[in-house]
ZASELUM-726580 format. One record per atom (N, C-alpha, C): chain; residue number from 1; x negated, y, z negated. Coordinates in Angstrom, 1 decimal, padded with zeros to 4 digits, m for minus. Layout:
REM residues N
A,NUM,X,Y,Z
...
***
This chain:
REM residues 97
A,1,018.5,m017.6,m019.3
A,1,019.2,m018.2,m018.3
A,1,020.3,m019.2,m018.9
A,2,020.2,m019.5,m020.1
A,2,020.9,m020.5,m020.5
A,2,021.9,m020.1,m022.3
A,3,022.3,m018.7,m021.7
A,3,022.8,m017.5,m022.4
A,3,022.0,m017.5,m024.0
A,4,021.3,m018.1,m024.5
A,4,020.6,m018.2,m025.5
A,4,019.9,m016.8,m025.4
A,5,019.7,m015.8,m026.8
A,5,018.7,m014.8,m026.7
A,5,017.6,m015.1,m027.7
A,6,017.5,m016.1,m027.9
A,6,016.0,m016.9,m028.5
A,6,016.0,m015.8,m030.1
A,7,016.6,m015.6,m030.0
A,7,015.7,m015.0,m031.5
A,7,015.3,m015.6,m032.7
A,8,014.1,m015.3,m033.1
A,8,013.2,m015.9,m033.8
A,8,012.7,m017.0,m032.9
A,9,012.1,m017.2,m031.7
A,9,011.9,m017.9,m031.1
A,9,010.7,m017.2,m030.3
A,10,008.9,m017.7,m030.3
A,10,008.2,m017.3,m029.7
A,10,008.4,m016.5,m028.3
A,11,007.5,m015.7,m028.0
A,11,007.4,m015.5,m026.3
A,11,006.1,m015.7,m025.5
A,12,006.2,m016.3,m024.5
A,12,005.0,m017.2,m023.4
A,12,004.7,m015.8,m022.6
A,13,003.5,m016.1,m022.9
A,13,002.9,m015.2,m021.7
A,13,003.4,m014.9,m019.9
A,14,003.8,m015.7,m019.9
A,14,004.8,m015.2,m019.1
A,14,005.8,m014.7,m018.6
A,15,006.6,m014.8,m019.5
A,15,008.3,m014.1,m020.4
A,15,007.8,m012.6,m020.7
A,16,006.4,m011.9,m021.5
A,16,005.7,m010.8,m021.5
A,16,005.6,m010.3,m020.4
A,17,005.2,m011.4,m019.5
A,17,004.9,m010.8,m018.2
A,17,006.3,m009.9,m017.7
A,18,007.0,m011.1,m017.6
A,18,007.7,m010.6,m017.0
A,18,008.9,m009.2,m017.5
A,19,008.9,m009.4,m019.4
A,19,009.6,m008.0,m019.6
A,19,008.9,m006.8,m019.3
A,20,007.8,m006.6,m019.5
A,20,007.1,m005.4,m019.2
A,20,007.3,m005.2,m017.6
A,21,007.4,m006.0,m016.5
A,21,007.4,m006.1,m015.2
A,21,009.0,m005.4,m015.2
A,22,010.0,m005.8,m015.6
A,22,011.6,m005.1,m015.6
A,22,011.5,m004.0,m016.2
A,23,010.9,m003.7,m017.0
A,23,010.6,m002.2,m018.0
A,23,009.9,m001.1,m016.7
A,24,009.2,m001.7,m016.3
A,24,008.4,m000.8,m014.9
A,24,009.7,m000.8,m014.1
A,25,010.4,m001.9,m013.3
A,25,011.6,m001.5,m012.5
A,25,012.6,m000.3,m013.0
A,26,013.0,m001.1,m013.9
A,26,014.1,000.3,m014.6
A,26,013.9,001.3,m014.2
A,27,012.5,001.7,m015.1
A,27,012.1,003.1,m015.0
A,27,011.5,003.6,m013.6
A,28,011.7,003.3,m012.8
A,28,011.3,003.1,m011.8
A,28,009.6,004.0,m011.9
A,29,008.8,002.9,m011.9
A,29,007.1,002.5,m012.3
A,29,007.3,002.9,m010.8
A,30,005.7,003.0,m010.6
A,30,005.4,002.5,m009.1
A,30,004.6,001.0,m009.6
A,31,005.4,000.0,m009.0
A,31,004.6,m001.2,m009.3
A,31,005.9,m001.8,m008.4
A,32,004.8,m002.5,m007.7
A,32,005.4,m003.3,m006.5
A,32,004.7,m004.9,m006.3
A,33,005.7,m006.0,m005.7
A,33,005.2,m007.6,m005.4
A,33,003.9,m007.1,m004.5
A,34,003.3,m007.8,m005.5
A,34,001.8,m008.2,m004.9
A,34,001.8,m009.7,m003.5
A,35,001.1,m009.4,m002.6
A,35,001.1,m010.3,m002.0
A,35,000.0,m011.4,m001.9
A,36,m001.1,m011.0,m003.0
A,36,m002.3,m011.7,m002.9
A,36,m001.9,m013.2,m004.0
A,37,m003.0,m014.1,m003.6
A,37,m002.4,m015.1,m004.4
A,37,m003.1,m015.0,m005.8
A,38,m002.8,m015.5,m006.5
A,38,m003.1,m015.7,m008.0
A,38,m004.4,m016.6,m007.8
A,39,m005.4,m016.4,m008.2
A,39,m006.7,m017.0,m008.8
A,39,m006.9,m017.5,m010.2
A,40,m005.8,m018.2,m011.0
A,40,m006.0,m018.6,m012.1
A,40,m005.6,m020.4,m011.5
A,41,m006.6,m021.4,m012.1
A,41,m006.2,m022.7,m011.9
A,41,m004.9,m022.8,m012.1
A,42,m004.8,m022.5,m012.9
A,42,m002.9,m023.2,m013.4
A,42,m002.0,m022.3,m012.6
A,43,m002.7,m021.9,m011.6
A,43,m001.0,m020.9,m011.1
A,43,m000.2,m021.7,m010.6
A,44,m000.1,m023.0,m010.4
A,44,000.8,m023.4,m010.1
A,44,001.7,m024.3,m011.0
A,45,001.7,m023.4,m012.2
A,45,002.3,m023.8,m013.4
A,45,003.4,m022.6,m014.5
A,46,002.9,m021.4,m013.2
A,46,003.7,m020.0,m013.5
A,46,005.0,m020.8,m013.2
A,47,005.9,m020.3,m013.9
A,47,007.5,m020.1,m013.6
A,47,007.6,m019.4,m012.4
A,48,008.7,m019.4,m011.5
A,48,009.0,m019.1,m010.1
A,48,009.8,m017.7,m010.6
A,49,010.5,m017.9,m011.6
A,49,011.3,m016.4,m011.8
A,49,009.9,m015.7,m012.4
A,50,008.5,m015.5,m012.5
A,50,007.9,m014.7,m013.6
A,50,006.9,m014.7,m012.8
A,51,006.7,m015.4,m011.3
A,51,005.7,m015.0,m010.4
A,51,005.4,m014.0,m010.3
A,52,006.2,m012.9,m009.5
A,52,006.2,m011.9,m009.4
A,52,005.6,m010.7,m009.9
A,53,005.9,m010.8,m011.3
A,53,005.7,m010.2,m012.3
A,53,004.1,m010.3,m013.0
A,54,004.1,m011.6,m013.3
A,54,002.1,m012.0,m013.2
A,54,001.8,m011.4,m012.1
A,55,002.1,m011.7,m011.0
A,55,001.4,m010.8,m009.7
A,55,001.1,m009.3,m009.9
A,56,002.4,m008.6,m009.9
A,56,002.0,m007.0,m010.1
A,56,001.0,m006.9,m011.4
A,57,001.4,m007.1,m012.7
A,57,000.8,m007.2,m013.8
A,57,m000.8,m007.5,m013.6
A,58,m001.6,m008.4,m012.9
A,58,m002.5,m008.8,m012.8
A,58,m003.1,m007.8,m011.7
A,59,m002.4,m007.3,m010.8
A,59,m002.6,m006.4,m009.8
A,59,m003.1,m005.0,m010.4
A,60,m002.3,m004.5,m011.1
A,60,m002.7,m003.6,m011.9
A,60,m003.6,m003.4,m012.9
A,61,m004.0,m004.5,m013.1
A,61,m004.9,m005.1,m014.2
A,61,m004.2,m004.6,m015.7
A,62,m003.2,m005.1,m015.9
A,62,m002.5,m004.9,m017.1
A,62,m002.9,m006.0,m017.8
A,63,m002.9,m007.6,m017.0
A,63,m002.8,m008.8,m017.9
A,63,m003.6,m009.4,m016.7
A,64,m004.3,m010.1,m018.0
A,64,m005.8,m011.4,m016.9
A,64,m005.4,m012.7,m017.9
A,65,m006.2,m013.3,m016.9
A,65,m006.6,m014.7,m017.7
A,65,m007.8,m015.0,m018.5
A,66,m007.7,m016.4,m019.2
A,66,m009.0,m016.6,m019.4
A,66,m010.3,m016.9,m019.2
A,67,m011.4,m017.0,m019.6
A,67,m012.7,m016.9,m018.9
A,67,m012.8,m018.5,m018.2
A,68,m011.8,m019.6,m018.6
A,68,m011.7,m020.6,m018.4
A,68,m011.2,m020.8,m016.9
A,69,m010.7,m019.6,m016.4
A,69,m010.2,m019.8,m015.0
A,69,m008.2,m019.8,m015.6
A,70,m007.8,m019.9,m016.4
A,70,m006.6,m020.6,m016.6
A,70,m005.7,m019.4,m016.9
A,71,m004.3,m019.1,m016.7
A,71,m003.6,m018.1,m017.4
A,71,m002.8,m018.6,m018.4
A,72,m002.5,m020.0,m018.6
A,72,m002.0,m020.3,m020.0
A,72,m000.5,m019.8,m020.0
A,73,000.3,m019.7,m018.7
A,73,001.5,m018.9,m018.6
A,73,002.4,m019.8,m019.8
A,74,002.5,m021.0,m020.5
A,74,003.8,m021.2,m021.3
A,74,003.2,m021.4,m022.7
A,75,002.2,m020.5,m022.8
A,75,001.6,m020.4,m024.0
A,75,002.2,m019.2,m024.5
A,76,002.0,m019.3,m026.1
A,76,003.0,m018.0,m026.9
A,76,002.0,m017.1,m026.6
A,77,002.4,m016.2,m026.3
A,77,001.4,m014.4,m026.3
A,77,000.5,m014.3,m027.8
A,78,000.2,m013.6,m028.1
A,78,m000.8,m013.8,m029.6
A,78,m000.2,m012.3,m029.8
A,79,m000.5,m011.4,m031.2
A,79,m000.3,m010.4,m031.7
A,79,m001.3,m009.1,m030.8
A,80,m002.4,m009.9,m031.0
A,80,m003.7,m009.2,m029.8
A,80,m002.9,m009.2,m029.0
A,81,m002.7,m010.5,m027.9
A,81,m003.0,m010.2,m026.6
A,81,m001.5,m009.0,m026.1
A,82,m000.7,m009.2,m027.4
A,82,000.9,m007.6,m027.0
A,82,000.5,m006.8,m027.4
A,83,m000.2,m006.7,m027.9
A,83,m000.6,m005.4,m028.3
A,83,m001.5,m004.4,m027.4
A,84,m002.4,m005.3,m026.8
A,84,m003.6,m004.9,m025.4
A,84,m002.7,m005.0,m024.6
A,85,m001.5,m005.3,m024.4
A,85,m000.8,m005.9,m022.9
A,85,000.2,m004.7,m023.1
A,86,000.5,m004.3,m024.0
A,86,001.5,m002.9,m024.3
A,86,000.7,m002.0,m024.1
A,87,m000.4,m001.8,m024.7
A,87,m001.5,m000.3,m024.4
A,87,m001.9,m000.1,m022.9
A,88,m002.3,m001.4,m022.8
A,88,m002.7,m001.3,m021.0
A,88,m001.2,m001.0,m020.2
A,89,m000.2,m001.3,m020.3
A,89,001.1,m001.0,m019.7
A,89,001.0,000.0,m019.6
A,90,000.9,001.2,m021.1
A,90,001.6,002.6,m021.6
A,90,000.2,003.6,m021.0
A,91,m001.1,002.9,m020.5
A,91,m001.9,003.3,m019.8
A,91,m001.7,003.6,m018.5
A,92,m001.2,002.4,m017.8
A,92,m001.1,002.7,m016.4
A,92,000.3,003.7,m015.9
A,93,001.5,003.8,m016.9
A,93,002.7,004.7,m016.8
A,93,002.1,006.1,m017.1
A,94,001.2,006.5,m017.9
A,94,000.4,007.8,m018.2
A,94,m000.2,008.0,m017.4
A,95,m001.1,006.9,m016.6
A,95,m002.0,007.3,m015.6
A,95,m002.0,007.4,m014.1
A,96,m000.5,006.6,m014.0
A,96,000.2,006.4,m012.5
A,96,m000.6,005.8,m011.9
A,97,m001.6,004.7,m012.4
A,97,m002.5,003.6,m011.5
A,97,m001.3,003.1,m010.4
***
């Protein structure tokens, strides 16, 4: 938003969220706004532009939270957690969940 393209600059779990969520649009995914509310304590600490995107994502069960109740949205993604969050994506485009 602030024309910067971050490079070399971590990405937050919910910035993941949300590219994988435009990657499904493009391609036109079937993946659609969820209207249920988010059950992670901190949802009210998601970014307003990357709601959306947590929502389907989580709907689909591509991306969860932790066992703490929490999603951790402006936390850096880990190596793990892109790597399960890319398989589970390339799962559900293969599987048409």
């Amino acid at each position: 938003g602030d024309g910067i393209f971050g490079v070399g600059q971590n990405v937050t779990r919910q910035d993941t969220a949300v590219m994988l969520y435009n990657i499904a649009l493009k391609n036109e995914q079937k993946i659609q706004k969820s209207i249920k509310e988010l059950e992670f304590i901190d949802a009210d600490s998601i970014s307003d532009y990357a709601n959306d995107a947590v929502r389907a994502l989580v709907d689909l069960k591509i991306i969860k939270g932790y066992e703490d109740g929490t999603f951790k949205p402006r936390s850096n993604v880990t190596r793990a957690e892109a790597a399960k969050l890319i398989r589970e994506f390339i799962y559900v485009k293969e599987e048409g969940r």
